[in-house]
N, C-alpha and C positions, 0 to 999 in steps of 0.2 A: 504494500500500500504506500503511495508518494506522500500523502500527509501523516508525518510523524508528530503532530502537536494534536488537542482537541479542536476536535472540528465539530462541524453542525452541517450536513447537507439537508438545506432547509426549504419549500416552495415560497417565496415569501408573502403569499396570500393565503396560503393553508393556516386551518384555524391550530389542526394537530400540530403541522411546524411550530405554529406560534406560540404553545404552551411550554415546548422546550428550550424556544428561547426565552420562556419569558423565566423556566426554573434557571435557566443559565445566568441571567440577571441578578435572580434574587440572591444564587451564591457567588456575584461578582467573580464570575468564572471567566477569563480573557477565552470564548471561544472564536476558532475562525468560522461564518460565518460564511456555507455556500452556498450561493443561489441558485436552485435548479429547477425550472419551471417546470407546471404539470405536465407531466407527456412525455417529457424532455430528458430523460437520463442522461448523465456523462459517462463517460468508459470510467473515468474516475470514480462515482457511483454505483458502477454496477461492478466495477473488482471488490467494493464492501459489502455491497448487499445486491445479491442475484436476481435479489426480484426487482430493483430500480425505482423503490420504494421511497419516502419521504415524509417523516425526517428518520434521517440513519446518523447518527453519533459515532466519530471515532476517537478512542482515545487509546494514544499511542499504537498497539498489535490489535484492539481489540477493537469492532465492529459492531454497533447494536442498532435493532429496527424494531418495529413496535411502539407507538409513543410510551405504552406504561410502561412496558420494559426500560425503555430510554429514563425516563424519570425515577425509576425505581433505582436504578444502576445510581444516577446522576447524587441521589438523595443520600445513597447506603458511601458513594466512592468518595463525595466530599459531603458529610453531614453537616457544614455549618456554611452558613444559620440552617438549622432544621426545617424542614416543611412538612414531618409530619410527626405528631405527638409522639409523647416517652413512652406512653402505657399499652400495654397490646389491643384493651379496647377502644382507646381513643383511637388507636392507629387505623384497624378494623374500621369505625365508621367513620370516618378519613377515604377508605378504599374503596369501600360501600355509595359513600357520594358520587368519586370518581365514576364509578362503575353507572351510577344513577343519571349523572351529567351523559356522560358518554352514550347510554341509550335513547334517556329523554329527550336530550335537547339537541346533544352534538347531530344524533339520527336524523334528526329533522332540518338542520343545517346543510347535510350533505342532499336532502332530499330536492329542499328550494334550490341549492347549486347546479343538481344534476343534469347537463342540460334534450338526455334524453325520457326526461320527465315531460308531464304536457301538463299544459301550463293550469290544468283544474285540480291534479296532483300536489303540483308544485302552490299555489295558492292556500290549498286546506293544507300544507305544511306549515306555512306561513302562518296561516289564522293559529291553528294547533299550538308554536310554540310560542307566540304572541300572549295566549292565552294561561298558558303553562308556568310563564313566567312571572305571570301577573298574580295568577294565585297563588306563587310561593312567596311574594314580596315580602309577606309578613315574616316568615324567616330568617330574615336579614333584620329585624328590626332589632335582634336583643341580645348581637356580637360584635364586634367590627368587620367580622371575618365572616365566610359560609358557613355558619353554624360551630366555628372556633372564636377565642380568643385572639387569634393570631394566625398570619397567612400560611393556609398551608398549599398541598399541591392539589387539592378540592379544588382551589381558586385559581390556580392554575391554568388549571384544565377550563373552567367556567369564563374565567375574565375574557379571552381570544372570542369565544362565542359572542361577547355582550357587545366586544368593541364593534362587533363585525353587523350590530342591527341595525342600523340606517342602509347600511347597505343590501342587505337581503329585504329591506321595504316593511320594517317595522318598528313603531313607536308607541314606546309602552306608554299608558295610560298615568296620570297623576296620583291614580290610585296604589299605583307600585311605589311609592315614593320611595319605602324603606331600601328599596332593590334598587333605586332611581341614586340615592343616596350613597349605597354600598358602588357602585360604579363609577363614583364621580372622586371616594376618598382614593380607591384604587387605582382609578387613571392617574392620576396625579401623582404616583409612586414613582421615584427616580428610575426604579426596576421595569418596571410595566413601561415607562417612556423609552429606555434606552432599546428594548425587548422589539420596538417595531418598527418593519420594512418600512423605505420608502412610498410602497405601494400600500399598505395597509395603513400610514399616517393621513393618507386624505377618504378614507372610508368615512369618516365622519368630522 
């Protein structure tokens, strides 16, 4: 493999790239940052990962795909600052969210993208996580964090999706405030700013 330092071969509009750069941020981790657009594998890319997948994490000999895998690696390889609780049950519904984000919402994201979806599909996508979101605002009302005291890799995973709704054609209601709120303390994180593409800074 030609990159001997950490790397990140990342789509810079993928919301999955985006959470690993955004964990890369939080542990002020100097990664190289490579852009490889959907479709687009580099031969550099596919001597890491065979399938020409994104985002693939290298660090030094070793190779990793999979966003949880990648975060999982990323969290255990340099644990500080932590991103996900001490205790094995706090850890547990930490993974459980992940896992929750990733079906509920991330699913429905990829659905409104898809563009061999037609466009009534792709609509009640839309309306669905519009809606989804909005009933969980309360949630947010009574941490700083998703349902923590403190950011972990739940938020992670979540923030990429939230940045990304104006541009998939949705705007949450006044009634989400708390959720309205939890977005506004989080963009504003040194971490989350430095964490995004060119192309994803004008999404909203």
């Amino acid at each position: 493999m030609a990159v001997n330092r950490l790397a990140c071969f990342s789509d810079p509009v993928d919301h999955c790239s985006h959470r690993v750069r955004l964990v890369l941020a939080e542990k002020h981790l100097a990664a190289h940052i490579i852009d490889v657009p959907a479709g687009e594998p580099s031969a550099e890319l596919l001597e890491a990962n065979p399938y020409g997948e994104v985002p693939t994490l290298v660090d030094r000999d070793l190779a990793l795909f999979e966003p949880t895998v990648v975060l999982e690696y990323l969290e255990e390889r340099y644990p500080h600052p932590p991103l996900l609780p001490s205790y094995p049950l706090a850890r547990a519904n930490v993974r459980l969210l992940m896992h929750r984000i990733q079906r509920d919402w991330c699913a429905k994201v990829d659905l409104i993208n898809d563009p061999r979806q037609d466009k009534g599909a792709r609509d009640a996508a839309r309306r669905a996580l519009a809606e989804s979101l909005t009933t969980s605002a309360p949630l947010f009302a009574a941490t700083p964090f998703f349902l923590n005291e403190t950011l972990t890799l739940a938020d992670c995973c979540l923030l990429p999706v939230l940045w990304r709704l104006p541009a998939l054609g949705i705007e949450l209601p006044r009634e989400a405030k708390p959720l309205l709120d939890y977005m506004e303390r989080s963009f504003a994180r040194p971490a989350f700013q430095a964490s995004l593409s060119s192309q994803e800074r004008i999404m909203r």
